[in-house]
KOLZAKOL-277225 format. One record per residue: residue number from 1; residue in three letters; z, x, y of N, C-alpha, C, CB in turn. Coordinates in pm, whole numbers, plus 50000, padded with zeros to 5 digits. Glycine has a CB too. Layout:
   num   residu     n_w     n_u     n_v    ca_w    ca_u    ca_v     c_w     c_u     c_v    cb_w    cb_u    cb_v
   NUM      ALA       Z       X       Y       Z       X       Y       Z       X       Y       Z       X       Y
...
This chain:
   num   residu     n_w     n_u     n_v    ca_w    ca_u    ca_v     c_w     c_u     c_v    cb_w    cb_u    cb_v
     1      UNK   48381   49229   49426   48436   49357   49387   48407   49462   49493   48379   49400   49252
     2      UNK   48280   49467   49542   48255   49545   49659   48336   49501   49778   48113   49541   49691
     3      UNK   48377   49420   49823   48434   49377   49918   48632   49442   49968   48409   49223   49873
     4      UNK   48629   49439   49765   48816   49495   49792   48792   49650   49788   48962   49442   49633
     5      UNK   48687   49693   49694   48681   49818   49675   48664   49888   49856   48546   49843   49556
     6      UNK   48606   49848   49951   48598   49862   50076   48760   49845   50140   48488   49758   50126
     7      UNK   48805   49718   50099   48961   49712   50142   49024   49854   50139   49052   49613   50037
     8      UNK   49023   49846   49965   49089   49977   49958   49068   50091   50015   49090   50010   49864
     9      UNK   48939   50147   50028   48901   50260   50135   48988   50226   50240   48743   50265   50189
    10      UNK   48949   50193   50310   48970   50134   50477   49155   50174   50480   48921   49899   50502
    11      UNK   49219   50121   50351   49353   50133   50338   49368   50259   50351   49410   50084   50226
    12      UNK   49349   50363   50257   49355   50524   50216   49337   50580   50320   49257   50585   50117
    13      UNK   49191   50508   50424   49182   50611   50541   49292   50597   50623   49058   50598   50629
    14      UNK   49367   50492   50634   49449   50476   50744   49552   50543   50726   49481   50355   50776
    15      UNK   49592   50555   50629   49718   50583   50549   49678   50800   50572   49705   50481   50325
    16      UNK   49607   50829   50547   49540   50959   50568   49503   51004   50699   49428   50962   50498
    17      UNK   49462   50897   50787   49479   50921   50958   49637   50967   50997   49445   50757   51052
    18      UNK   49751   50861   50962   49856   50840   50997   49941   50967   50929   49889   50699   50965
    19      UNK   49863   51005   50805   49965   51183   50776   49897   51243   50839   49983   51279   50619
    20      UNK   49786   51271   50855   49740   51404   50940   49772   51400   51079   49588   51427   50938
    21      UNK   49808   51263   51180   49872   51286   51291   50036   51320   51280   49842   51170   51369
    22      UNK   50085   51297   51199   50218   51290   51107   50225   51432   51071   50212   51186   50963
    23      UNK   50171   51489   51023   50152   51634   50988   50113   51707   51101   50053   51657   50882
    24      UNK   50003   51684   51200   50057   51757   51319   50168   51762   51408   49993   51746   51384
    25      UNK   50193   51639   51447   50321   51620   51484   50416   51685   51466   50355   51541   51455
    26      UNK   50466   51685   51340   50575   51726   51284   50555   51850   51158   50637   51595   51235
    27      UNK   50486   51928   51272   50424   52040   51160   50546   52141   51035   50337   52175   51281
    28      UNK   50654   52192   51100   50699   52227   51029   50812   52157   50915   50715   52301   51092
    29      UNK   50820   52046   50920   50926   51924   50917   50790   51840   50787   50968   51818   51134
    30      UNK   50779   51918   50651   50685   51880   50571   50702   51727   50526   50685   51974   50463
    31      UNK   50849   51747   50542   50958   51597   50470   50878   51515   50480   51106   51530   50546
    32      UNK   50861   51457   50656   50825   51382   50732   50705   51327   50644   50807   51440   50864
    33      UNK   50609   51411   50620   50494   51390   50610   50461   51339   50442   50428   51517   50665
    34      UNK   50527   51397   50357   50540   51337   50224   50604   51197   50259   50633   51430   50118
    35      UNK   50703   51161   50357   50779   51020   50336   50661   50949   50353   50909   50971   50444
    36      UNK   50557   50982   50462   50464   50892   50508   50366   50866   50395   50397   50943   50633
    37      UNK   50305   50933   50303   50207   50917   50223   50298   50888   50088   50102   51044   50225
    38      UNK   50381   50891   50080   50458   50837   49944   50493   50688   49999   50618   50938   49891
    39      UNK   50501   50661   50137   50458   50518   50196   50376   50408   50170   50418   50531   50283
    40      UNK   50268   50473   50210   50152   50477   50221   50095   50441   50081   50118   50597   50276
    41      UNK   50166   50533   49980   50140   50496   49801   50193   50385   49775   50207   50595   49684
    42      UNK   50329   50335   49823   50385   50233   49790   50290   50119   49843   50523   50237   49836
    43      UNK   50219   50117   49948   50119   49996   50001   50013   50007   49910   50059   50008   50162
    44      UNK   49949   50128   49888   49844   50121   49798   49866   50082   49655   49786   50237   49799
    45      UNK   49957   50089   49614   50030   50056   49475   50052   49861   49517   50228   50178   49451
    46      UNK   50082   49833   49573   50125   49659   49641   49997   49620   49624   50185   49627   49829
    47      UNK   49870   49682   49685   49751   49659   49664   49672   49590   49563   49721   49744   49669
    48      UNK   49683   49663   49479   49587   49739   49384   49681   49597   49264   49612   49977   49358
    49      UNK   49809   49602   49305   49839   49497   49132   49788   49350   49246   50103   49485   49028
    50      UNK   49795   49324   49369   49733   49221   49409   49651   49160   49371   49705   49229   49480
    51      UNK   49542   49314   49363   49376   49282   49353   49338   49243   49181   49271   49449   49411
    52      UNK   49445   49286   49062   49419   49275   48950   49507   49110   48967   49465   49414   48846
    53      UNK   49603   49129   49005   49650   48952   49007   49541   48851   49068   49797   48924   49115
    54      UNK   49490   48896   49143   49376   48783   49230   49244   48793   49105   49306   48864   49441
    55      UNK   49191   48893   49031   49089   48903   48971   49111   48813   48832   49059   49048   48961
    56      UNK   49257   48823   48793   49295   48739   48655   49283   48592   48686   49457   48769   48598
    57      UNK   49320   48526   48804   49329   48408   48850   49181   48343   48833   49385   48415   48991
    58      UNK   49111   48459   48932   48977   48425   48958   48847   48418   48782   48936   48566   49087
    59      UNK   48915   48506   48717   48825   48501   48540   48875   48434   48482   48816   48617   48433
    60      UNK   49027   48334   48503   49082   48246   48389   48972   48108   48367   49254   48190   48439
    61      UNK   48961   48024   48308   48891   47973   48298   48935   47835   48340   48847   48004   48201
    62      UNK   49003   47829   48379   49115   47759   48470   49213   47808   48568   49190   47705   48398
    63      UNK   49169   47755   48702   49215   47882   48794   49391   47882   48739   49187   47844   49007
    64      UNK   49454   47986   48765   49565   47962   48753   49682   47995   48857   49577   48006   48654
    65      UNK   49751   47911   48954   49864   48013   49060   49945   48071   48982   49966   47937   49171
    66      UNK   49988   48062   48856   50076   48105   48810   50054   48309   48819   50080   48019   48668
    67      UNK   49933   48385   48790   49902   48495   48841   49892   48532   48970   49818   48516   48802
    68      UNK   49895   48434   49066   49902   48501   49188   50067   48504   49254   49792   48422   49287
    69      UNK   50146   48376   49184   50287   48453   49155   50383   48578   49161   50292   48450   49078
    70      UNK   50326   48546   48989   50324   48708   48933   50336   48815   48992   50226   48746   48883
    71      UNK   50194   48791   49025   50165   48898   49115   50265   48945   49265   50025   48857   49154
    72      UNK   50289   48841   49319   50374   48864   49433   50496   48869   49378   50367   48767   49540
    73      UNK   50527   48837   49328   50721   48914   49257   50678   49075   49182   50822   48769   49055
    74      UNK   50590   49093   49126   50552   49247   49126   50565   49339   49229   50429   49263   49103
    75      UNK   50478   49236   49364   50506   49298   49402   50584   49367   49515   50454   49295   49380
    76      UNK   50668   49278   49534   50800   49272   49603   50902   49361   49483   50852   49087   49636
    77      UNK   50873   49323   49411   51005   49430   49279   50936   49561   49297   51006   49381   49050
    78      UNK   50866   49601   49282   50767   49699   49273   50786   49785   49431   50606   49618   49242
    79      UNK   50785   49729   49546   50837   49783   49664   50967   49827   49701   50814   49713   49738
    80      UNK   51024   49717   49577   51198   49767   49625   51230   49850   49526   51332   49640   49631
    81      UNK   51176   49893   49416   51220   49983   49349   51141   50111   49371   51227   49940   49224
    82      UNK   51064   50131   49481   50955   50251   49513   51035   50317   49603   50799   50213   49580
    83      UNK   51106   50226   49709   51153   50250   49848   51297   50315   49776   51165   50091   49968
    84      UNK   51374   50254   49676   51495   50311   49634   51476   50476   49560   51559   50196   49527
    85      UNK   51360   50451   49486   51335   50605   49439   51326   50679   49494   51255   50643   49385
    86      UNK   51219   50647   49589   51196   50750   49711   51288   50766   49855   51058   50715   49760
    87      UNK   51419   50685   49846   51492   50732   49968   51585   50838   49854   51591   50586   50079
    88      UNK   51665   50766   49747   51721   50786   49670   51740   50962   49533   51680   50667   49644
    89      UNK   51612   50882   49518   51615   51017   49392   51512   51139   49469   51522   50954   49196
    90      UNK   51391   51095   49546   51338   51231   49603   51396   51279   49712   51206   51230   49637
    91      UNK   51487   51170   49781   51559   51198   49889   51425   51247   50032   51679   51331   49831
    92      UNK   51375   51119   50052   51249   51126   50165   51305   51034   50282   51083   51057   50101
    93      UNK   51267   51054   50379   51325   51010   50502   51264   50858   50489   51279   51106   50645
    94      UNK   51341   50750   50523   51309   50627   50519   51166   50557   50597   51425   50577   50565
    95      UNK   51269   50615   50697   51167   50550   50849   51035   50624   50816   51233   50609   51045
    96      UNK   51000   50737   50721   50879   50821   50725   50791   50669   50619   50906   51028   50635
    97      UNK   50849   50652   50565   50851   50561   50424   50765   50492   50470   50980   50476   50365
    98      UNK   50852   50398   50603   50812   50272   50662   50665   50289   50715   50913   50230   50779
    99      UNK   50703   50379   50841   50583   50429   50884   50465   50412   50775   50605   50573   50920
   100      UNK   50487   50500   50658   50374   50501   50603   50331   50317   50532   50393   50635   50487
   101      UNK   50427   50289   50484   50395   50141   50468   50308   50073   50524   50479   50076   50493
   102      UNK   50373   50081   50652   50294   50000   50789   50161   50050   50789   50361   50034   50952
   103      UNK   50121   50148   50758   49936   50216   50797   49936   50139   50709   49849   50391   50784
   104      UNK   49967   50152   50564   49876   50119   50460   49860   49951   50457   49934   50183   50316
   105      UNK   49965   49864   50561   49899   49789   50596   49800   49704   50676   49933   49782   50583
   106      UNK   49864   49794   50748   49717   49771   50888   49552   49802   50822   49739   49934   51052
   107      UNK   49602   49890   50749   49465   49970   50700   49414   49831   50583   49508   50172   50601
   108      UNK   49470   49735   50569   49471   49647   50437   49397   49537   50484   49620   49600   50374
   109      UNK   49484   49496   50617   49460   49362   50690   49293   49426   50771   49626   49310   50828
   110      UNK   49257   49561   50834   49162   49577   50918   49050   49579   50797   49180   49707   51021
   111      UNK   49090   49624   50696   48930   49642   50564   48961   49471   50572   48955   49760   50328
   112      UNK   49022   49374   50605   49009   49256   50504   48918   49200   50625   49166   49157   50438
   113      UNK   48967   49198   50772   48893   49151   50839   48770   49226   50863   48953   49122   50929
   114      UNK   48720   49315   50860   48612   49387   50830   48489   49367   50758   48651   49462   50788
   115      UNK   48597   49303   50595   48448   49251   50479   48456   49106   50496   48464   49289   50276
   116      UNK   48515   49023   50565   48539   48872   50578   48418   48863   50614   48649   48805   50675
   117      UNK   48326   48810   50500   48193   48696   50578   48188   48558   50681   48125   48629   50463
């Protein structure tokens, strides 16, 4: 549990590096900077049902793949209906989207290699 709870940090910071250079950057151009951290949410949101799909697998009393599945069609549905809201109904710049995506995965994969014993 300590190990993802670190993931997740490591994620947030990156994702929070990448708006505040994002926000200087593109200081008056706020858009920009919401696409990136509403990004950034969408990775942390991909996360987080991962880590409850990997934790159900891991307490069944019989491991089960059928939750780690699950879990990955969550969360692929779950990305494509984040990315449609947010190009769509808040009307946020895509590529800001992506961008933010991308931190929140780098930030995912560097906490993972980080707590890897």
């Amino acid at each position: 549990m300590h190990q993802q709870r670190q993931i997740i940090i490591v994620q947030i910071n990156s994702i929070v590096i990448v708006g505040i250079i994002t926000g200087l950057i593109y200081l008056p151009d706020l858009e920009l900077l919401m696409g990136v951290l509403y990004g950034g949410l969408i990775s942390l949101l991909a996360s987080l049902i991962m880590l409850m799909r990997v934790k159900q697998a891991l307490n069944s009393h019989v491991p089960k793949i059928g939750y780690l599945y699950l879990g990955a069609l969550e969360r692929l549905f779950g990305v494509i209906v984040l990315f449609g809201v947010g190009s769509m109904w808040l009307t946020l710049n895509p590529v800001a989207m992506v961008i933010g995506l991308v931190a929140g995965q780098v930030g995912f994969a560097i906490g993972g290699y980080k707590t890897k014993d």
